[in-house]
C-alpha positions as CSV (number, residue, x, y, z in Angstrom):
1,X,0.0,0.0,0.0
2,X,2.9,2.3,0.8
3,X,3.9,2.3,-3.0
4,X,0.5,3.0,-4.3
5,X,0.1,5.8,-1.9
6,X,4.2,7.4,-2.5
7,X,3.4,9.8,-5.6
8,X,0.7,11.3,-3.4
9,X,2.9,11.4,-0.7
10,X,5.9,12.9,-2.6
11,X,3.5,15.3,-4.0
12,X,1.6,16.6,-1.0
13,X,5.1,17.2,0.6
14,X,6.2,19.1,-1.6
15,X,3.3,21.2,-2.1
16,X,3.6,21.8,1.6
17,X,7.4,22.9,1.7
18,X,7.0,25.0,-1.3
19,X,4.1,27.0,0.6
20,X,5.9,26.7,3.9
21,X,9.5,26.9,3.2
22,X,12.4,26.0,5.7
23,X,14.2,29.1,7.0
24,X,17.6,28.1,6.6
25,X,20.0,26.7,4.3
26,X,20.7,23.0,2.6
27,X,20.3,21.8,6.1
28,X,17.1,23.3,7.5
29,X,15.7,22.3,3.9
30,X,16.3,18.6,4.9
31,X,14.3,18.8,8.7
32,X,11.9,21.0,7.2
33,X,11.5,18.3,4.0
34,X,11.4,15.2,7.0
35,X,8.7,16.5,9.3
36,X,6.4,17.4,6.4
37,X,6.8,14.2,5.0
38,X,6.5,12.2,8.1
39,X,3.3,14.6,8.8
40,X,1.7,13.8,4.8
41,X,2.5,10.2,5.5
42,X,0.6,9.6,8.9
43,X,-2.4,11.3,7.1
44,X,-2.1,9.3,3.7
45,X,-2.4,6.2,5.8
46,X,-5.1,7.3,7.6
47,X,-7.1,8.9,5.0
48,X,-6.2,5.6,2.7
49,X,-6.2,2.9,5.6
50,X,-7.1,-0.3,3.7
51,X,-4.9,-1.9,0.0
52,X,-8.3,-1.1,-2.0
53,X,-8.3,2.7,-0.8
54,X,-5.1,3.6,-2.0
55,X,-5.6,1.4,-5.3
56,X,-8.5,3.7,-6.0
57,X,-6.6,7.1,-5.5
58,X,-3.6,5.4,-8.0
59,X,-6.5,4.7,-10.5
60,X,-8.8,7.9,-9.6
61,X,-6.2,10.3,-8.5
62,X,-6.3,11.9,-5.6
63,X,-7.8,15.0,-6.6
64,X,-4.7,17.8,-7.1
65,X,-4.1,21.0,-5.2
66,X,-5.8,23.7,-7.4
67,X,-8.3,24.9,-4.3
68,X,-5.1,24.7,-2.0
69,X,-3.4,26.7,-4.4
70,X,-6.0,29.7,-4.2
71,X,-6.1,29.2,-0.6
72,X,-2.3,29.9,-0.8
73,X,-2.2,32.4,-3.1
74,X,-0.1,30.5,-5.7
75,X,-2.6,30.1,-8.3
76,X,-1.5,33.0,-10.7
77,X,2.2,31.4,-10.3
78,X,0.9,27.9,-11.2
79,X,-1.4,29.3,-13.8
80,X,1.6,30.8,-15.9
81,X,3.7,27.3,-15.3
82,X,2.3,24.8,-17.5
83,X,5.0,22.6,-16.3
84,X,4.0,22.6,-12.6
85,X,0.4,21.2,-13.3
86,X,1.9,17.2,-13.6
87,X,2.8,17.0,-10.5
88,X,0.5,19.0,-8.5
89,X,-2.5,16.9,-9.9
90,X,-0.9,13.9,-7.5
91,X,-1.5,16.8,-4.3
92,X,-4.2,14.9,-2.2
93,X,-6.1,17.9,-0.7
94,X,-7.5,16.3,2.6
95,X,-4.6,14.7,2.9
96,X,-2.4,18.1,3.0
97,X,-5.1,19.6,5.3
98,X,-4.6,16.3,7.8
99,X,-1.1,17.0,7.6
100,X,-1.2,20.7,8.6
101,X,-3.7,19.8,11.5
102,X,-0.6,17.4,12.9
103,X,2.0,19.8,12.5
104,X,-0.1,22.6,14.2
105,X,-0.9,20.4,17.1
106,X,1.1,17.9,19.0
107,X,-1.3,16.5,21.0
108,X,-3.6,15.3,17.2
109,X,-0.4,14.4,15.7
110,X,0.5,11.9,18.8
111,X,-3.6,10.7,18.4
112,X,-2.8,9.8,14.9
113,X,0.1,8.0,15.1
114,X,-1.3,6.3,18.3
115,X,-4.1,5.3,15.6
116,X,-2.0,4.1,13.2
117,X,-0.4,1.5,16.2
118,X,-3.9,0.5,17.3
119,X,-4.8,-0.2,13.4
120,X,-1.9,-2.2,13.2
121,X,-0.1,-0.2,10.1
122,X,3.0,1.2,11.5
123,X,4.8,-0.8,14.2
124,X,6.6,0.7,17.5
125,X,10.0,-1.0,17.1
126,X,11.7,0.3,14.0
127,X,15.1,1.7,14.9
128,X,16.1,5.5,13.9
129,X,18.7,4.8,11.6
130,X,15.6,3.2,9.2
131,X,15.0,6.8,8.9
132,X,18.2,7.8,6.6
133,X,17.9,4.2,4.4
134,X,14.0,5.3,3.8
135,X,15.3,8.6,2.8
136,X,13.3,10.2,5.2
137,X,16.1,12.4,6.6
138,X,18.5,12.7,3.6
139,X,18.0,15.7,1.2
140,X,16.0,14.6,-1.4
141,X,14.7,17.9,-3.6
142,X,16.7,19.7,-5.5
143,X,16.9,23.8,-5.1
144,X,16.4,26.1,-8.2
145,X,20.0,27.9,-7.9
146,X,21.1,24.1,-8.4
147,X,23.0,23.9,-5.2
148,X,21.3,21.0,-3.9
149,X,21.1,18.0,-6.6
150,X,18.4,15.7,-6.3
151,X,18.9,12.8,-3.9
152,X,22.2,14.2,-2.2
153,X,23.1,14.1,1.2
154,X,23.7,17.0,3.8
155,X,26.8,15.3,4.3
156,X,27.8,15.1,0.7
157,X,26.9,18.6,0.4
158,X,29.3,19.2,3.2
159,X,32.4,16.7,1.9
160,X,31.8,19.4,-1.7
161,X,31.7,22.6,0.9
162,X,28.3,23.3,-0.4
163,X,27.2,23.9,3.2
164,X,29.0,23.9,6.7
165,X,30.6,20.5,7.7
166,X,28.5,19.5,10.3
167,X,26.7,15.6,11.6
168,X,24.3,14.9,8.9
169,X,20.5,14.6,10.2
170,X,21.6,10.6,10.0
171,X,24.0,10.9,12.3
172,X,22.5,12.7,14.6
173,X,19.4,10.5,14.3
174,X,21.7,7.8,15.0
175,X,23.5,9.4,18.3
176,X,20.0,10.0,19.6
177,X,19.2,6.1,19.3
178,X,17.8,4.0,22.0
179,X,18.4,0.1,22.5
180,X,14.6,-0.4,22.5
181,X,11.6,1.5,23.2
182,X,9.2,0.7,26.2
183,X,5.9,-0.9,24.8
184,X,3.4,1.4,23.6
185,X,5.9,4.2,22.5
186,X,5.7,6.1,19.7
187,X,7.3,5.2,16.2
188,X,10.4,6.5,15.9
189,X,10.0,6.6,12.4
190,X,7.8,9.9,12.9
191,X,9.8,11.2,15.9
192,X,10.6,14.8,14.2
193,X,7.1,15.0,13.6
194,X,6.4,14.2,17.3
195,X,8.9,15.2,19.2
196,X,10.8,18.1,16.9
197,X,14.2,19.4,18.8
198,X,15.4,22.8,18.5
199,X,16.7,22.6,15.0
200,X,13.5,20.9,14.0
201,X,11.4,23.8,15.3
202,X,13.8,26.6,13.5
203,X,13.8,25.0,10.6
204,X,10.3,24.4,10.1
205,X,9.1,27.7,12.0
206,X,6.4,28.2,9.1
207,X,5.3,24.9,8.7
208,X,4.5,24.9,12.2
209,X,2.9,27.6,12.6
210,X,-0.8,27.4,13.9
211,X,-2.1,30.6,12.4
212,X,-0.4,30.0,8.8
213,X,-1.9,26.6,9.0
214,X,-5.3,27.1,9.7
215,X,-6.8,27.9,6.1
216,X,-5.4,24.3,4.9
217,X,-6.1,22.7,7.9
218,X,-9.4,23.9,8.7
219,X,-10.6,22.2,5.2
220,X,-10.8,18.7,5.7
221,X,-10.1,19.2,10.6
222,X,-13.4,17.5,11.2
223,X,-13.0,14.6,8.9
224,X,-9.7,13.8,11.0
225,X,-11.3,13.8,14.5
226,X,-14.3,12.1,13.0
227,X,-11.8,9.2,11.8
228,X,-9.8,9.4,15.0
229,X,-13.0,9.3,17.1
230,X,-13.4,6.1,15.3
231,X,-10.2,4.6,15.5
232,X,-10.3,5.1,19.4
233,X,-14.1,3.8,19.6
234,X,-12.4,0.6,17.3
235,X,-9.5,0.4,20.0
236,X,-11.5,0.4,22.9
């Protein structure tokens, strides 16, 4: 199911970064880039919990971000860019509205993940350094100055001089590893979208932000409790 659902995941992320940008360099890009696509990816699975749902969004599509972009104010910019309509028509809108509610509020993000756990989807035991092998932590996007090449580390970037030599966002996912978690804790897989450090926050100081948030998340916010309220009246 992953696969089906990964262009609408690659998509909705970066239609989120792009109207939220990092503040920061190469660097910030990368946390910025993981928290929104840890965010898109805990509301893809639960917007599309079952094999047949995501089938039907990778035969139906899942809808494209043309109201999102009004909302935004990037319509004109998309309108006069022919070229940014393929990829934009993969943008799952409900699923980008999810996403904002979770990075607007902590305590809805650790509900969803809790859901996904109680649903059986994601486990609890996956180990951090998963995170740089899934590409979840690596800089995958490429800038339009050209700096950043698509699929290239911080660290390569660093080993070039492209950006300060400092611990990739591996490494330091990796020094902040635990032997095993206690039962019941969170995925680690989504930690900087539940528990962001100080870098996190910095870098994704927009994306976070409540009142930037609202007009995507307020779109599809009742749909999410409502599937929550169910997961938790499944659980119990």
């Amino acid at each position: 199911m992953q696969a089906e659902l990964s262009p609408v995941i690659a998509a909705t992320t970066q239609w989120l970064t792009r109207s939220y940008p990092a503040y920061g360099g190469a660097f910030s890009a990368a946390l910025c880039e993981a928290q929104a696509r840890q965010a898109v990816t805990v509301a893809a699975r639960l917007r599309h919990p079952t094999p047949m749902d995501a089938a039907l969004v990778a035969v139906a599509g899942p809808g494209g971000s043309a109201r999102l972009d009004r909302i935004s104010g990037a319509d004109d910019a998309v309108a006069g860019a022919p070229d940014e309509h393929a990829w934009r028509s993969w943008v799952d809108e409900a699923v980008a509205s999810w996403a904002a509610c979770l990075l607007g509020d902590a305590e809805l993000a650790d509900r969803a993940v809790s859901a996904l756990v109680d649903d059986g989807v994601v486990g609890a035991g996956r180990s951090v350094a998963g995170l740089a092998d899934d590409g979840e932590v690596g800089v995958d996007r490429s800038t339009e100055d050209g700096v950043v090449g698509a699929g290239r580390s911080v660290a390569a970037l660093a080993e070039d001089g492209a950006v300060r030599a400092e611990p990739s966002v591996a490494r330091r996912a990796d020094d902040r590893a635990v032997p095993a978690e206690p039962s019941g804790a969170a995925p680690v897989e989504y930690r900087r979208l539940l528990a962001p450090d100080a870098a996190d926050r910095r870098a994704a100081a927009l994306l976070r932000h409540p009142d930037l948030l609202a007009p995507v998340a307020d779109l599809h916010r009742a749909q999410l409790l409502a599937r929550l309220d169910t997961g938790s009246a499944r659980a119990a």
